[in-house]
Every structure is written in structure tokens, then in C-alpha cells.
matplotlib code that plots the C-alpha trace (Angstrom):
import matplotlib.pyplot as plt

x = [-15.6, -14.3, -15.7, -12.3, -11.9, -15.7, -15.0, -11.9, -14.2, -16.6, -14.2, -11.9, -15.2, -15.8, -12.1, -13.7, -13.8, -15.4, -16.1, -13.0, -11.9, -15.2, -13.9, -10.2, -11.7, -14.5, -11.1, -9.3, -11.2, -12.5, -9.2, -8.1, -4.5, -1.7, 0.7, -2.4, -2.4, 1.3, 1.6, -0.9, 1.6, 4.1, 2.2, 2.7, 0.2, -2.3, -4.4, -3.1, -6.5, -5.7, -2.4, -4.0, -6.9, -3.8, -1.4, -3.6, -5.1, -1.7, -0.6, -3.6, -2.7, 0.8, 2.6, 6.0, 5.3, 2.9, 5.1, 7.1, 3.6, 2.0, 5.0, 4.4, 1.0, 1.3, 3.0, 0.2, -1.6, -4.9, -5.3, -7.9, -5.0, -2.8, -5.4, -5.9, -1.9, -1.8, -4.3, -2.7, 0.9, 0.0, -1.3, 1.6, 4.1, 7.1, 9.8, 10.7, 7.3, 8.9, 11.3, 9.9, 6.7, 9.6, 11.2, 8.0, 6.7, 10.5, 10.3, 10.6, 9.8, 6.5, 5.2, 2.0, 1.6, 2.6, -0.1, -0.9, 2.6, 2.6, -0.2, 0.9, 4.2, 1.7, 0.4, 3.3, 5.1, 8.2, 11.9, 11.5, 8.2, 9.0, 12.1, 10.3, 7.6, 10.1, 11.5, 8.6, 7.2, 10.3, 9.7, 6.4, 6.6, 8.4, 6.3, 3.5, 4.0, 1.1, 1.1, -0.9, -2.9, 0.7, 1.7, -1.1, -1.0, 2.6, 1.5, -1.3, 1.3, 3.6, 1.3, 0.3, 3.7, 4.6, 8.3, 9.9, 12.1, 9.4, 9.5, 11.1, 9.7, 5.9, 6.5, 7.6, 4.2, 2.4, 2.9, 1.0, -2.7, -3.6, -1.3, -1.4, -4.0, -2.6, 0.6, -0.7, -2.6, 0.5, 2.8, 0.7, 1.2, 4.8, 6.8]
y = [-14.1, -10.4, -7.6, -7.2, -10.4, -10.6, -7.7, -9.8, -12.5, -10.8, -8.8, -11.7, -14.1, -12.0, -13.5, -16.6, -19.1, -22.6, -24.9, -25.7, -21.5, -21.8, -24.5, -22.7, -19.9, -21.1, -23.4, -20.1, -18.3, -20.5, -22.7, -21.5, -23.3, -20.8, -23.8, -23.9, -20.6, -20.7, -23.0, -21.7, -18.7, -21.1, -23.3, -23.6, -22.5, -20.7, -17.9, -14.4, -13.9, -17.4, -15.9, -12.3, -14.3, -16.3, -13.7, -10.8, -13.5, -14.3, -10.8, -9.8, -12.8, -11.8, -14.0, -13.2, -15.4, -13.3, -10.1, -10.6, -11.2, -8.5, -6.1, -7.2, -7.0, -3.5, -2.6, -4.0, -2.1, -2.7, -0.3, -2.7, -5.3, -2.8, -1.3, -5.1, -5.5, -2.0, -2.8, -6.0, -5.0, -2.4, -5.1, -7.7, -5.8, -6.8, -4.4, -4.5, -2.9, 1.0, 0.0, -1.8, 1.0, 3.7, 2.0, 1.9, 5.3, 6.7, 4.5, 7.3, 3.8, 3.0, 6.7, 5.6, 2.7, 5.0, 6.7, 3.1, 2.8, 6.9, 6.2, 3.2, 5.3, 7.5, 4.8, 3.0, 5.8, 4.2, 5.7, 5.7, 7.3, 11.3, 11.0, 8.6, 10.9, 14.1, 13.0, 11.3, 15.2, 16.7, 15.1, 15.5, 19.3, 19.7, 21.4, 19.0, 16.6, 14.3, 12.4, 15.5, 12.7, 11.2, 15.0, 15.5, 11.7, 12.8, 16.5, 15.1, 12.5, 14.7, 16.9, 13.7, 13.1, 16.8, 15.9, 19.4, 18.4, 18.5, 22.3, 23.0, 20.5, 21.6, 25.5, 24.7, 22.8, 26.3, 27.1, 24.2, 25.3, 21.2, 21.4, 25.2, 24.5, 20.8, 22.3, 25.2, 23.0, 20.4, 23.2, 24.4, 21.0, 21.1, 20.6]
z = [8.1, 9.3, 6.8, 5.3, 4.2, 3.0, 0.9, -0.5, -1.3, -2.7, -5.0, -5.8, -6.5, -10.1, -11.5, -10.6, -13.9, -13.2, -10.5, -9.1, -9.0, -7.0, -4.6, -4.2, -3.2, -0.7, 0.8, 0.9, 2.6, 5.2, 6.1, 9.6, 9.0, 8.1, 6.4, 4.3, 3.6, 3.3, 0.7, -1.2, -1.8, -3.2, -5.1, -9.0, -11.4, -8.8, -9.9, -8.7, -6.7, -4.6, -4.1, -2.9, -0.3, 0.8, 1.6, 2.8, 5.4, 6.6, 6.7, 9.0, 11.5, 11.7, 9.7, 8.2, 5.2, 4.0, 3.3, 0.0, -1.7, -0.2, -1.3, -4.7, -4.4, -3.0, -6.0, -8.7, -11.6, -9.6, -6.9, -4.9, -5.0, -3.9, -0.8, 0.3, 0.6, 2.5, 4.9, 5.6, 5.7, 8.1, 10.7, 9.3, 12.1, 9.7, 10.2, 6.8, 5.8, 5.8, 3.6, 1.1, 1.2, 1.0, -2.5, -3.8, -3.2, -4.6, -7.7, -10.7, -13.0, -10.9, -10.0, -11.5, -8.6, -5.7, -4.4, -1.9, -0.7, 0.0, 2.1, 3.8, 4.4, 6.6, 8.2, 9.6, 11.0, 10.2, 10.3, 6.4, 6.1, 6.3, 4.0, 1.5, 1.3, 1.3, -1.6, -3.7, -3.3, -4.0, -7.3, -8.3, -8.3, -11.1, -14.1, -15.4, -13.6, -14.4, -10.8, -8.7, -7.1, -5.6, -4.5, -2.9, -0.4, 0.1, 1.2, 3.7, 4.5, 5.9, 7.4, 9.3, 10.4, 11.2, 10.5, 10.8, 7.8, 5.5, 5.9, 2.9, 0.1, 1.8, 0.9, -2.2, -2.8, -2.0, -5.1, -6.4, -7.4, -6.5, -3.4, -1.8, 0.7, 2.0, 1.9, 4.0, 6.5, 6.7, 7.4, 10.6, 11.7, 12.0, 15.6]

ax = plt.figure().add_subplot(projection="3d")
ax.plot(x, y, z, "-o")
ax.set_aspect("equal")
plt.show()
């Protein structure tokens, strides 16, 4: 077992509830068969932590079946769901991955889940990622806005991407005690 699926296990193996949660989850993580896998994601009345092993070890083989679940995983309450789907949409290679990352991260209704898509934005590089995070900032530096932590992934985001048409939304963020010095460093990193 890799060391990101052992940490899966090991994280997933607390929701366990009885013997046969025990047995799921050691065929889960040991069953080398993707239909397996696969219809674990479709089968009725299965735990959400069966559902995460199954999809998050599809997603890191490459297999397209995986990436609904992961997108809704991506967008859970529980960030280490949400970091287990980033890291394996990131090595899924579907091409819908931007977009689906790029909803997420511009979802006024979901600002509270977005810091793990903003950061998977980064990641991927994807035709989505600098507008996505253009706007998501854009947003988040209006007065009090509570979501400073989103702000500031979108800042070192773009700073990553060194999308010249960040330019604007980044010197806005100067003024942002919690963003000036991102802002300043993501700025110098502009083509």
C-alpha cells in the first residue's frame, strides 16, 4: 500500500463501526480490480468512507469513473475529504477537472469549502485556473470578508500562475493587512 492510500486507511479506519465496516475496508483497500472499485461507487447503502477509498484509488490510477465522486468529495465539509479528492483529481488527468475546481472555488453559496479547490486551481494549471482564482479574489476583498484564509490560496495562487491579468485584482489585495505581502510577492512574479 502507497503512503497516500495508508494515510486514507488509517484516517478512514476511525468511522469504522463493526466487523463487517472492518472487512469493507480491508477489501477496499487491498482489491487491485477497478470494476471492483467501480462498483463500489455505485452501490446502494455504502458508507461515505467506502465510497472516498473507492474513488480516490480510482482517481490515482486514472480512471474516469472516479471523477464525479471526487468533485463532490472535493466540495465536502471535511477538509481531509476534500485534500484526498485534490490530490487524486490532480493525478485523475480528466479534462473536466478545471472546471469543475473553477465552480467550486466561484461558489458565493460554498465560500466556506473553497480554500481545496483554490488550490487545486493552482495545481492543474488549467485554462480556468487564473480567471477562477481572479474572481474568487475579486470577491473576498470586499470589507469583512470572513474567508481571509480563501484570499490568501487565491493570492499565492496567482502568484504561482504569474497570469499578467491578475495585475489588477492582486494590487487591490495590497491593501489587505492579511494579503499585502503575498500580493506583493505574486505581483513580482508577473510576465
Amino acid at each position: 500500500m502507497d503512503a497516500d492510500l495508508e494515510d486514507l486507511a488509517r484516517r478512514t479506519r476511525r468511522e469504522l463501526t463493526g466487523p463487517a465496516d472492518e472487512e469493507l475496508h480491508r477489501r477496499l483497500t487491498a482489491v487491485a480490480d477497478p470494476d471492483a472499485l467501480a462498483t463500489a461507487l455505485t452501490q446502494a447503502q455504502l458508507p461515505l468512507w467506502a465510497r472516498e477509498i473507492a474513488a480516490f484509488r480510482l482517481g490515482c490510477a486514472g480512471d474516469r469513473r472516479s471523477f464525479e465522486p471526487l468533485v463532490l468529495l472535493l466540495n465536502h465539509r471535511d477538509p481531509e475529504r476534500c485534500l484526498s479528492a485534490s490530490y487524486a483529481l490532480s493525478r485523475l488527468g480528466d479534462p473536466r477537472t478545471g472546471a469543475a475546481a473553477a465552480a467550486l472555488a466561484t461558489n458565493e453559496l460554498r465560500v466556506a469549502y473553497a480554500l481545496t479547490p483554490v488550490r487545486l486551481l493552482t495545481t492543474l494549471r488549467a485554462p480556468e485556473s487564473a480567471p477562477a482564482l481572479i474572481t474568487a479574489l475579486g470577491r473576498r476583498l470586499g470589507p469583512g470578508d470572513p474567508h481571509w484564509r480563501v484570499a490568501l490560496a487565491c493570492v499565492e495562487g496567482l502568484g504561482a500562475l504569474a497570469d499578467e491579468r491578475a495585475r489588477p485584482v492582486l494590487e487591490s489585495a495590497l491593501a489587505h493587512p492579511r494579503l499585502s505581502a503575498a500580493a506583493s510577492a505574486a505581483l513580482s512574479r508577473l510576465r
